[in-house]
Structures are given as structure tokens and as C-alpha cells.
C-alpha atoms as one frame of an Amber mdcrd trajectory, in Angstrom:
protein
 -41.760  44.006 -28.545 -43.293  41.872 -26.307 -40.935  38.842 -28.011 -37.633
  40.871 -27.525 -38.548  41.094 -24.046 -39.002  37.597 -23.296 -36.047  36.851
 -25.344 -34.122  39.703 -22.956 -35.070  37.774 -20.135 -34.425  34.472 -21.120
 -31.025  35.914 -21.869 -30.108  37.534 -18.773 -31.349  34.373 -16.913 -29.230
  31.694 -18.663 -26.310  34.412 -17.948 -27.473  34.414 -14.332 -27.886  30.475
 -13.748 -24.363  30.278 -15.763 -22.944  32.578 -13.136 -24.509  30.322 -10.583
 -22.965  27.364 -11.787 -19.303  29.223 -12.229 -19.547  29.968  -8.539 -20.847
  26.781  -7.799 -18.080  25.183  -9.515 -15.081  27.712  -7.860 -16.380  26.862
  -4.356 -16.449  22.776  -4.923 -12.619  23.252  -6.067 -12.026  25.518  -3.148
 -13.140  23.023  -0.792 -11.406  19.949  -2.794  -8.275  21.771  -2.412  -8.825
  22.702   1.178  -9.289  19.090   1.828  -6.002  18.036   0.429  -4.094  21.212
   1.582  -5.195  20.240   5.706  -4.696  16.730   4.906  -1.091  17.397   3.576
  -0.478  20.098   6.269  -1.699  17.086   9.030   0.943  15.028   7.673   3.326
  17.554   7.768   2.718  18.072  11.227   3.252  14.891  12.346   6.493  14.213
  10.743   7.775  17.715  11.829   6.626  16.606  15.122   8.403  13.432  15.636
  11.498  14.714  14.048  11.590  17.454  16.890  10.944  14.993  19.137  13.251
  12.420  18.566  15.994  14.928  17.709  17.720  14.246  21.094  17.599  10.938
  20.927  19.850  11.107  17.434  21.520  13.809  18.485  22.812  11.620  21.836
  23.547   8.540  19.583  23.870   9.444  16.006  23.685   6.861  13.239  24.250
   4.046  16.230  20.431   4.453  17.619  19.649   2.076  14.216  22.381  -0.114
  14.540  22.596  -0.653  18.371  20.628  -3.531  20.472  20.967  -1.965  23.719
  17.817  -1.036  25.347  18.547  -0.168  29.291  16.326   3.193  30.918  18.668
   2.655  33.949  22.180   3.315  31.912  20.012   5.859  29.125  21.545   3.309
  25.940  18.708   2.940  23.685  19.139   1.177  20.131  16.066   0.793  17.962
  18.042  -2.410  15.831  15.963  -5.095  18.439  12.248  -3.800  17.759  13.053
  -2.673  13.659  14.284  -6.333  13.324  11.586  -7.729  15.222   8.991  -5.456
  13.510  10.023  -6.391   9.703  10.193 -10.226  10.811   6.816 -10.166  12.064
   5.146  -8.592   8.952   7.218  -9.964   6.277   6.439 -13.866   7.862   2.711
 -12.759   8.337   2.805 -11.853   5.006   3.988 -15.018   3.584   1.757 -17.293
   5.709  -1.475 -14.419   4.759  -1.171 -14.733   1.379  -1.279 -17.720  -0.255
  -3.988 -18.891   2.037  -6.071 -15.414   1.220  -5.799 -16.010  -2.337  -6.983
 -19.488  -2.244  -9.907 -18.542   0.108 -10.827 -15.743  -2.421 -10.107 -18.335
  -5.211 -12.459 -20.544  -3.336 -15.098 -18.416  -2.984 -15.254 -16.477  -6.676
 -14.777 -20.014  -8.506 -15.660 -22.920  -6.674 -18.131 -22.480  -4.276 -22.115
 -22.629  -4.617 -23.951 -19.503  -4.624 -25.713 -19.932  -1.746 -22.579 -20.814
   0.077 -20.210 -18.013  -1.022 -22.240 -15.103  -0.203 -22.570 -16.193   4.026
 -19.064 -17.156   3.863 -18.016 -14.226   2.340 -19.944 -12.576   5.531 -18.146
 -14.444   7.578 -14.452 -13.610   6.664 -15.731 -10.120   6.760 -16.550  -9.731
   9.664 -13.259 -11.505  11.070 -11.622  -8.559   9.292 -13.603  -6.513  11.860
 -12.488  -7.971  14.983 -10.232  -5.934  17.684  -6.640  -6.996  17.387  -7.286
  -7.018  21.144  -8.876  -9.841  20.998  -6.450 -11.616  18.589  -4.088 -10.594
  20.888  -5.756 -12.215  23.954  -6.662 -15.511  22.624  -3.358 -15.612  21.276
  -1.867 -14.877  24.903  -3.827 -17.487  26.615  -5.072 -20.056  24.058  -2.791
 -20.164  21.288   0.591 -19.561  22.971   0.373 -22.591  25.407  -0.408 -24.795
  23.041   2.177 -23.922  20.914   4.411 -24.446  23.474   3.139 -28.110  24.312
   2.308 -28.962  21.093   4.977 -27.785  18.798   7.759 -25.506  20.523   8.911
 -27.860  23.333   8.865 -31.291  21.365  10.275 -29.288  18.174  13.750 -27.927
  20.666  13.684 -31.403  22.044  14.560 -33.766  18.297  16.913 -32.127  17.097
  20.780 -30.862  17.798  20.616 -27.762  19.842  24.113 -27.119  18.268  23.057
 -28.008  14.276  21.355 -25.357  12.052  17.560 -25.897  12.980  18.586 -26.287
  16.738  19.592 -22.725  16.456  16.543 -21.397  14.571  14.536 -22.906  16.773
  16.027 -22.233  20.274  14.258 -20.306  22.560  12.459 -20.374  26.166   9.209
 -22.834  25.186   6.717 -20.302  26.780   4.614 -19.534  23.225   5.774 -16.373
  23.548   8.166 -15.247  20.664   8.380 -13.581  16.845   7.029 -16.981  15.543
   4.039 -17.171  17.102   3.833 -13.183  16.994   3.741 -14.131  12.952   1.139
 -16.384  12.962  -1.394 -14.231  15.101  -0.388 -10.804  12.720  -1.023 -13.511
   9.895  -4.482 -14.550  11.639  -5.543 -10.815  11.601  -4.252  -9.745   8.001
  -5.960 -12.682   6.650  -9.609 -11.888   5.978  -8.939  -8.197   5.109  -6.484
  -9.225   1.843  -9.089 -12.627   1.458 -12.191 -10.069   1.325 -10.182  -7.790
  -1.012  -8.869 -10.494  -3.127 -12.241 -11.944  -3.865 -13.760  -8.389  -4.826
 -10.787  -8.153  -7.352 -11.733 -11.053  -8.519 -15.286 -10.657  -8.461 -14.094
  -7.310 -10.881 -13.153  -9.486 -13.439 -15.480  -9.587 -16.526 -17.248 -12.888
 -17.096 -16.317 -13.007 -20.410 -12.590 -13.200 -19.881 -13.264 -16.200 -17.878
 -15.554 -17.906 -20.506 -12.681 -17.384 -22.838 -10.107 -18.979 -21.346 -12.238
 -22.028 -20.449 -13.396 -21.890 -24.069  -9.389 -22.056 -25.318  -9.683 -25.438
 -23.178  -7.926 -24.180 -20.098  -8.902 -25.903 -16.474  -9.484 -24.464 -14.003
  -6.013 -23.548 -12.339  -4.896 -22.439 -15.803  -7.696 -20.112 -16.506  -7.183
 -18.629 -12.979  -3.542 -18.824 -12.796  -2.769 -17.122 -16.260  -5.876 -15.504
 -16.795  -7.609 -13.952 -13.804  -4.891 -13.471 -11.201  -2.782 -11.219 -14.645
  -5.761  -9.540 -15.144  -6.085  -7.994 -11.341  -2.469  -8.184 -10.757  -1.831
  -4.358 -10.117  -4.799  -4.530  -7.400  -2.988  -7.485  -6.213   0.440  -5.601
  -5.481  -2.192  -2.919  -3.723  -3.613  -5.601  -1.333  -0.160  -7.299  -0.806
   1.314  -3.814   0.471  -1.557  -2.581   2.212  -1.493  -6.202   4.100   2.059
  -5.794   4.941   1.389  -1.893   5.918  -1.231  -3.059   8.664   1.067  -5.646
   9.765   4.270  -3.521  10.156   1.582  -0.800  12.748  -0.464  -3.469  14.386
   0.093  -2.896  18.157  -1.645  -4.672  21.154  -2.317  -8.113  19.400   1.919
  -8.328  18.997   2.492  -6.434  22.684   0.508 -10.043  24.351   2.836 -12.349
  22.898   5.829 -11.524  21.235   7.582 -11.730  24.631   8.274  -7.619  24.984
  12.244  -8.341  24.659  14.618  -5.551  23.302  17.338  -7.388  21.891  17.956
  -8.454  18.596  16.297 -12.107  17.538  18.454 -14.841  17.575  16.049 -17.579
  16.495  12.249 -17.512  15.290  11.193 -18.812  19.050  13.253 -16.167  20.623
  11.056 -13.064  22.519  11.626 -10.432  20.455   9.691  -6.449  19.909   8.435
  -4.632  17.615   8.321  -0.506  17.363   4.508  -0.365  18.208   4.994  -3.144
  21.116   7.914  -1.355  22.291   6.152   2.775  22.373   2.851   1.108  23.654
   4.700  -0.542  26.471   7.086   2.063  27.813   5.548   5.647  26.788   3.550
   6.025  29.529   6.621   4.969  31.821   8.669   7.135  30.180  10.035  10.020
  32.930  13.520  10.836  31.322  13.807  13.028  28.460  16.433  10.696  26.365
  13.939   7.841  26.984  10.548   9.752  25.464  12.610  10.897  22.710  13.925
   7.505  21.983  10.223   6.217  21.886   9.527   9.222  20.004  12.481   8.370
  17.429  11.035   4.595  17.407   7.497   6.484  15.654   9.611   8.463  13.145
  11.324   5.460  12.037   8.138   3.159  11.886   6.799   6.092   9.994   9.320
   6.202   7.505   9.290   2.445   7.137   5.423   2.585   6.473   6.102   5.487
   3.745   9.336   3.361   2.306   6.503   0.263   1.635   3.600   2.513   0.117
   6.169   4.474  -1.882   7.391   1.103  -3.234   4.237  -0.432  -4.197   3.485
   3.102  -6.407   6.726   2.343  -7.752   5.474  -1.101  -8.295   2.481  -0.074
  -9.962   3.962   2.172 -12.514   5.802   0.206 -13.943   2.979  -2.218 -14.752
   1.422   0.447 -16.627   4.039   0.215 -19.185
């Protein structure tokens, strides 16, 4: 008796810690989806929001708000074609002067350098990923932009044809303050963060896949060429896109010194704006209703371009799955 007792009771408290574990396991889903449901419903929001907010602003000028130039509170005209054109420059030349130098710096640092060196220098280009694109923005303003000017701008506009090709991609006031030079700072700050991402994707790769494509007699830029870089190459579209996504948003480091001017750019040294420059510098002067909802249409679009480059890099990714 005393056996089918404990047996009993064993039994009902397996059934009871099973219970337990049931409910244990129906609350962590709960909360899991609760997490993605607000995080969905935030995004929602936001998009809702803008599109109710920049509804007069389409509604006043139609398809022409993306197509027009014009930026004038006085006359109400507002075009978002100047600070879109200025905004995909900007990231898409900071992305090609960012990358190849953060993949070589990664290279550098997984391959080549000492042990002792690599791991303080790795530090290092972390912790430039951590600096306030404030800063960037102010040494740009009053360090890099002047010399710029001295340096390369104003002898640059003065050797060659102002009426030949170059002449015209170069023309512009020589103050240091244009997309060019808005390019190279974006590049400046969107370095580190892909070089520190880039060498952990490296880092990922397993040693043996090195050691056999030295062993198959490959040097060095072969084995990393055709071996590593393949290897991590759909974490390599990642950092590319996410590079390019904090480039296209990056705000106050752009508003110092990409010379805050609405048109559209006629030259790389030509002042120029981007949609963050352009909402950070006018929302809070904003007192008419067809100028906040202009600004307001300038965050939907950014949004949507933002979405339009993650969306493409998942597309991106899929298909190297295949």
C-alpha cells in the first residue's frame, strides 16, 4: 500500500510540474507575441501618422511634390526632388568611398596584423563607431570644410575649363560646403561601424577553410578574395545595406556642411540637402500648415526610401540561399 501511495504521488506531481511547465510555456509565447504585436502596431503608427500628416501636402501638389525643385515658405511651393536627390547622392558616394576602405581595414586586421596589435586597434575603430555625428559634423564644419576649400575645391575650379565636362562637375561656390564634402564626412562616420562588422564576419569564418585554401597554394589575396569574402558574402550584403541605411537618416553631421540648399545639385561642389537636413532645419520654423505637412511628407518619403533599401537587401539575401 504504502508503494502505491508513493507511486500516486509521484504521479500526480510529475502531472503537476508538467502543468507548470505548459503554463510556463503559454505565457513566454504570450509575451513573445505581445512583443512583436506592439512593435508592429508602433510601426503602424508611425506610418499612419505621417501619411495623415503629409496628406495636405500631396493633396496641394499631387505627384509634382517628388518631381518639383521649388522650395519657397513665402510663395507655399514645396518640391521634395532637391533634398531626395541630395539625400541618395550623399549615401550612395559615402557608400562607395566606406567600403572598400572598411573591408581592407577588416582585411587588415583578421589577416595581417599581429595579435597584440589587432585587438587595441580593433578598440579603436570601435569606439569611432561610437562617436556623436555631432561631432563629425562640427569638425567637418570648421576643420575639414576650409581646407577642402584651399586645398582641393578652389585650385581644382581653377585648372580646368569651367565650360568642359569636369568644369561642370566641379563648379560650385569654394566654401567646403557642398554634397561632396557632405560624402566624405557620412563616409567618415559609416566607416568603423561596417569595418567593426566586417572583421567579426570575418573573424566567423572557420580556421580551417582558411588553412585550406592556403594549403591548395593560394596567397593571400586569393584565399581571401575567393575564399573568405564568398564564404560571409550574405553578411556582407547585410553590412553594405545597413551602412547605406544609416547614411540615407544621418542628420546633424550633413545639416553643418552640406550647404542647407533646396534645389536640385548641379555639380558634386554644389550646396545641396538632404530630407533629414532639410526637417531638422525648418520644423521648428514651421508656422503654416502646407509647410509642416510638407516636412511631414519629406519623413514619409525618407521612410519609404529606408524600407525600399532593407526590403531589397532581403530580396538580396534570398536569393543567395538558392
Amino acid at each position: 500500500m504504502a508503494t502505491i501511495a508513493q507511486g500516486a504521488s509521484g504521479l500526480g506531481a510529475e502531472r503537476r510540474g508538467s502543468a507548470a511547465r505548459r503554463w510556463d510555456e503559454s505565457l513566454f509565447r504570450a509575451a513573445c507575441f505581445s512583443a512583436a504585436t506592439l512593435l508592429m502596431a508602433a510601426l503602424a503608427g508611425v506610418v499612419i501618422s505621417l501619411a495623415i500628416g503629409g496628406w495636405p501636402a500631396f493633396k496641394a501638389f499631387g505627384f509634382g511634390f517628388l518631381t518639383s525643385s521649388d522650395w519657397n515658405p513665402v510663395t507655399e511651393l514645396y518640391g521634395a526632388a532637391g533634398p531626395i536627390a541630395g539625400t541618395l547622392i550623399t549615401a550612395v558616394l559615402a557608400l562607395a568611398m566606406a567600403l572598400p576602405l572598411a573591408m581592407g581595414v577588416a582585411i587588415f586586421l583578421t589577416e595581417f596584423c599581429p595579435p597584440r596589435l589587432a585587438r587595441p586597434i580593433a578598440i579603436a575603430v570601435e569606439l569611432l563607431a561610437g562617436i556623436p555625428s555631432i561631432v563629425y559634423g562640427m569638425w567637418g564644419l570648421f576643420v575639414f570644410a576650409p581646407w577642402f576649400a584651399a586645398t582641393v575645391q578652389g585650385p581644382l575650379a581653377a585648372s580646368v575649363d569651367p565650360e568642359s565636362f569636369l568644369g561642370g562637375l566641379v563648379a560650385g561656390v569654394p566654401n567646403g560646403a557642398n554634397i561632396f564634402t557632405a560624402s566624405v564626412i557620412l563616409a567618415i562616420m559609416i566607416l568603423p561601424y561596417m569595418a567593426a562588422v566586417f572583421r567579426e564576419l570575418f573573424l566567423s569564418v572557420p580556421p580551417q577553410v582558411r588553412e585550406a585554401g592556403f594549403g591548395l597554394g593560394g596567397t593571400s589575396f586569393e584565399v581571401v578574395s575567393r575564399v573568405i569574402v564568398p564564404y560571409v558574402r550574405r553578411g556582407t550584403v547585410g553590412v553594405i545595406m545597413l551602412g547605406l541605411g544609416r547614411a540615407l537618416g544621418e542628420t546633424m553631421a550633413v545639416t553643418f556642411i552640406i550647404g542647407n540648399a533646396h534645389g536640385f545639385p548641379s555639380s558634386l561642389f554644389s550646396a545641396g540637402s538632404t530630407i533629414a537636413s532639410t526637417i531638422a532645419n525648418e520644423f521648428t520654423e514651421a508656422t503654416g500648415e502646407l509647410h509642416e505637412a510638407s516636412l511631414i511628407a519629406l519623413g514619409l518619403v525618407l521612410f519609404l526610401i529606408t524600407f525600399s533599401v532593407l526590403a531589397i537587401a532581403r530580396l538580396l539575401l534570398s536569393t543567395q540561399r538558392h
